[in-house]
C-alpha positions in Angstrom: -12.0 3.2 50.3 -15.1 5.0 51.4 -16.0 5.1 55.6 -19.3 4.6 56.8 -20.3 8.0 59.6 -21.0 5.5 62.0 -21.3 1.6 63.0 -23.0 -0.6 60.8 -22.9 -1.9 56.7 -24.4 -1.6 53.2 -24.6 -3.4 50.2 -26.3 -2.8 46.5 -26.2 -6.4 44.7 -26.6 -5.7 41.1 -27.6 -8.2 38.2 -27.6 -6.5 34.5 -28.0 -8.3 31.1 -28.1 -7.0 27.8 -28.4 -8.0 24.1 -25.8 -6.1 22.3 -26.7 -7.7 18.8 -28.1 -10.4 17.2 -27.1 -14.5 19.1 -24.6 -12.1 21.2 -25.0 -12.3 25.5 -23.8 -9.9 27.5 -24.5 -10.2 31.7 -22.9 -8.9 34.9 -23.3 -9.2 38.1 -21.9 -7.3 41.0 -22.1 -7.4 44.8 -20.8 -4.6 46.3 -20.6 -4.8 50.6 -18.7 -2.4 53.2 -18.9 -2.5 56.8 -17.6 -0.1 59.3 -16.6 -1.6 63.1 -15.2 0.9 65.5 -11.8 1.9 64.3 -12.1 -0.9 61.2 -13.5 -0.5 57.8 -14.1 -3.0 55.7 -15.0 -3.1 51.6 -15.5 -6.2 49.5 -16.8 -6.0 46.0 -17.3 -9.2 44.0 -18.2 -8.8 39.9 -19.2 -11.8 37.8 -19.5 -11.1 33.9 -20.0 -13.3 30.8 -19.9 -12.3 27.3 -20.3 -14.3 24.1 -20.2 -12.8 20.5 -20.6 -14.9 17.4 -19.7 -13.4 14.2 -20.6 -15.1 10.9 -19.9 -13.7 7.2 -21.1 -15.5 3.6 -20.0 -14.5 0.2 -20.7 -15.6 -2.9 -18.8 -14.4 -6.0 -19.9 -15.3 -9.6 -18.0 -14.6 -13.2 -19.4 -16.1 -15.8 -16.9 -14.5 -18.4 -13.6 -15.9 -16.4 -15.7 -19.2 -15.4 -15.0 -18.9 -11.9 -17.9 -19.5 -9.0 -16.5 -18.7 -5.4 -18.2 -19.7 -2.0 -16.7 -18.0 1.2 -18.2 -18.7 4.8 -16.5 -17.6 7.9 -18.0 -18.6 11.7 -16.1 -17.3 14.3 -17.4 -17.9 18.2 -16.1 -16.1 21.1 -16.8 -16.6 24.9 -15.1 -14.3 28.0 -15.7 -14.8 31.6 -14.5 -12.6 34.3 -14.0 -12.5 38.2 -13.0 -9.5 40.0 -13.0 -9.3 43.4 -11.5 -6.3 45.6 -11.0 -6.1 49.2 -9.9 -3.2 51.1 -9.7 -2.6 55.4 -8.5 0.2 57.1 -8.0 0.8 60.9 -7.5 4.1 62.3 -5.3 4.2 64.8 -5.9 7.2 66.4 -7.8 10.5 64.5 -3.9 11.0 63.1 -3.0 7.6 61.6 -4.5 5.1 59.6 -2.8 2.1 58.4 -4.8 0.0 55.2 -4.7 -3.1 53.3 -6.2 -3.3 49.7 -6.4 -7.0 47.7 -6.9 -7.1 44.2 -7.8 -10.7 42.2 -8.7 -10.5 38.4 -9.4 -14.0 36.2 -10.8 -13.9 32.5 -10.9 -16.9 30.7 -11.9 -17.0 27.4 -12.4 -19.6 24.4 -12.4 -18.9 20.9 -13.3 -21.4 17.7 -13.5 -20.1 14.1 -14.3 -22.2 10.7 -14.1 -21.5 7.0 -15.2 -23.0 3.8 -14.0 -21.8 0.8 -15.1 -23.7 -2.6 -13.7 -22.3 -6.0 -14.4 -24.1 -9.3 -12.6 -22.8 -12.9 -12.3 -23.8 -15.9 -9.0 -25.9 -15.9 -9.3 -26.7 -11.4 -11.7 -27.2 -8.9 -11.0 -27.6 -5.6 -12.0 -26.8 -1.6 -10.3 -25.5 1.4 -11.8 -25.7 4.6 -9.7 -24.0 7.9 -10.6 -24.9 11.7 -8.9 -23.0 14.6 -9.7 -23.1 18.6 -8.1 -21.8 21.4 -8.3 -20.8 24.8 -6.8 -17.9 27.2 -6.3 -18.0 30.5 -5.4 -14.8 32.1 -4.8 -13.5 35.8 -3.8 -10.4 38.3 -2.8 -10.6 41.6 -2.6 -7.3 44.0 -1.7 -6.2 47.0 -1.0 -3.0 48.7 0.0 -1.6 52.4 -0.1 1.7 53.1 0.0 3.9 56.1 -1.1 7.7 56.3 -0.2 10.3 59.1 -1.1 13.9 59.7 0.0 16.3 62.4 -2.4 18.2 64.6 -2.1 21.7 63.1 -2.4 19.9 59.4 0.1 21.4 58.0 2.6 18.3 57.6 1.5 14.7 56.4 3.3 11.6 55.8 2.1 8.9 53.3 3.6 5.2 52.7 2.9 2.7 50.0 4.2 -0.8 49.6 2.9 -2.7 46.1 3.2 -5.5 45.0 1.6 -7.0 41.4 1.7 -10.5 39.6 0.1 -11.1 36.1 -0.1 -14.5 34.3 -1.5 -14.5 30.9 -1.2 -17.9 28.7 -2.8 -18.1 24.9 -3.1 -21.8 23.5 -4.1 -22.1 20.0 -4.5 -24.8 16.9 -5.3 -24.4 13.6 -6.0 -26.9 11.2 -6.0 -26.4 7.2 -7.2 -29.5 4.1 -7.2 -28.6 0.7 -9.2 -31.0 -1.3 -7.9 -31.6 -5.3 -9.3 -34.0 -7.5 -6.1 -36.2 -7.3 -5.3 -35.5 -3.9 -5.6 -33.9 -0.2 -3.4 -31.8 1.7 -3.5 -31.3 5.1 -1.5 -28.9 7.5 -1.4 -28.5 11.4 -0.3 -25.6 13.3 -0.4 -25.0 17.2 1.1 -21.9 19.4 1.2 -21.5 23.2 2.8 -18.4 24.5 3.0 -17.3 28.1 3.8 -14.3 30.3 4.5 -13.7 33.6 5.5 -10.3 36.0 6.2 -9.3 39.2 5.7 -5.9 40.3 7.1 -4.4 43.8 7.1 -1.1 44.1 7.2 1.1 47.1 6.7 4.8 47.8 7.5 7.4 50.8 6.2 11.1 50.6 6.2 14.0 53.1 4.1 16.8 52.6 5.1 20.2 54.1 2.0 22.9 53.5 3.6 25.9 52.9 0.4 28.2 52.9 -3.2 27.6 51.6 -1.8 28.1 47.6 1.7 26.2 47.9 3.1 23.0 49.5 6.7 21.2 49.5 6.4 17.4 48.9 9.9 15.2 49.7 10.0 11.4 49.0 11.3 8.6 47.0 10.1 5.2 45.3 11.4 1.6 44.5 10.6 -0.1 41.3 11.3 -3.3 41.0 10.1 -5.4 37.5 10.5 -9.3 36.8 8.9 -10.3 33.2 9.4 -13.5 31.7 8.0 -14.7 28.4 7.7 -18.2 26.7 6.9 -18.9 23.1 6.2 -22.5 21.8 5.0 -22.9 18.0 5.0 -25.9 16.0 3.7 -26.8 12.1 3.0 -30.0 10.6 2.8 -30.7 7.1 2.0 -34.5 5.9 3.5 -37.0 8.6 5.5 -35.3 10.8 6.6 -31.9 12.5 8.7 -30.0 10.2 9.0 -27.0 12.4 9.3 -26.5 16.0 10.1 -23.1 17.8 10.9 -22.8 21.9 11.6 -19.2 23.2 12.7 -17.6 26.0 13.0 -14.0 27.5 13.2 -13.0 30.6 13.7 -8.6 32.1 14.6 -7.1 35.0 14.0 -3.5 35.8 14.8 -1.9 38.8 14.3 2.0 39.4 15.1 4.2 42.1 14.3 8.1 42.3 14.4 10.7 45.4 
């Protein structure tokens, strides 16, 4: 976090857009504020983004010696949003010590929807497949840190403390959807996925910092790790009239690390 010299605040709003390629969108926009307040300093940024990016492909294949005409068309559509927003305040307590607070939130969403068309014609078949997906994600960040900072007076020593703490949450939800068209008959399949993960982070850190002379120093310290991840699978098919397949999984890790 940056301090202002003296009292007072600043802040650069920001609004970009650009075309990357052809039916694509790209914009962004960011607000950036900091405010200093005596012995307090505060920082806030806020960034707002968008992002879409259709991709479409047609092919055409032709043999007139095997008989065999092919049509191929593939749409895919994909939209991303995005929030960040940071916060960070620190107070010195005296010219020595300082004592901060940092805040961390990331969202994205982001929807995605594909199509194909394939027609193939032959001599002894003809037929047509057509394939539909859509699906959404959801994903967030939580963070959080404490920290505190002293020096003494000649300079030569420091202490620095860290506290941490992290949470993620990222679901995916998707369907897909098949028919083949025959002369004599239709077939249709169905498939769906939803997965899911979740962590907790802590993590905390202590250092001291002996300066030796202006080349060499002697850092001392130790850290805490703690990680919690759990993960969650769902996936199901369905061929004709009912479910024929359905899949539930569950995992779940814990890591904890200590080092001096």
């Amino acid at each position: 976090m940056k301090k202002n010299a003296d009292g007072g605040g600043n802040g650069s709003p920001s609004l970009l857009g650009e075309m990357r390629k052809r039916n694509s969108h790209w914009e962004r926009f960011g607000l950036p504020l900091s405010l200093r307040l005596g012995k307090w300093n505060f920082y806030n940024n806020l960034v707002l983004s968008n992002a879409g990016d259709p991709y479409i492909t047609e092919n055409i294949t032709h043999n007139s010696h095997l008989n065999t005409h092919i049509v191929n068309q593939n749409i895919d559509r994909k939209n991303i949003r995005r929030i960040n927003e940071t916060f960070s305040m620190l107070y010195d307590i005296t010219t020595l010590q300082s004592i901060g607070l940092n805040c961390m939130v990331k969202q994205a969403g982001s929807t995605l929807k594909s199509s194909s068309f394939s027609e193939i014609q032959e001599t002894e078949k003809e037929y047509t497949s057509s394939y539909h997906s859509k699906g959404k994600g959801d994903d967030k960040i939580y963070q959080a840190s404490l920290n505190y900072n002293w020096k003494s007076k000649n300079g030569k020593n420091t202490l620095q403390t860290v506290l941490d703490y992290l949470k993620s949450d990222e679901t995916k939800e998707l369907n897909h959807h098949y028919l083949y068209q025959y002369p004599e008959k239709n077939e249709e399949d169905n498939k769906c996925s939803n997965t899911g993960t979740v962590s907790d982070l802590w993590k905390a850190e202590i250092n001291y910092i002996f300066l030796l002379n202006k080349h060499s120093r002697l850092k001392w310290g130790g850290d805490y790790y703690n990680n919690h991840t759990g993960n969650q699978m769902y996936y199901a098919y369905q061929s004709g009239e009912g479910w024929q397949k359905e899949e539930h999984v569950e995992a779940k890790q814990y890591i904890t690390v200590y080092t001096i």
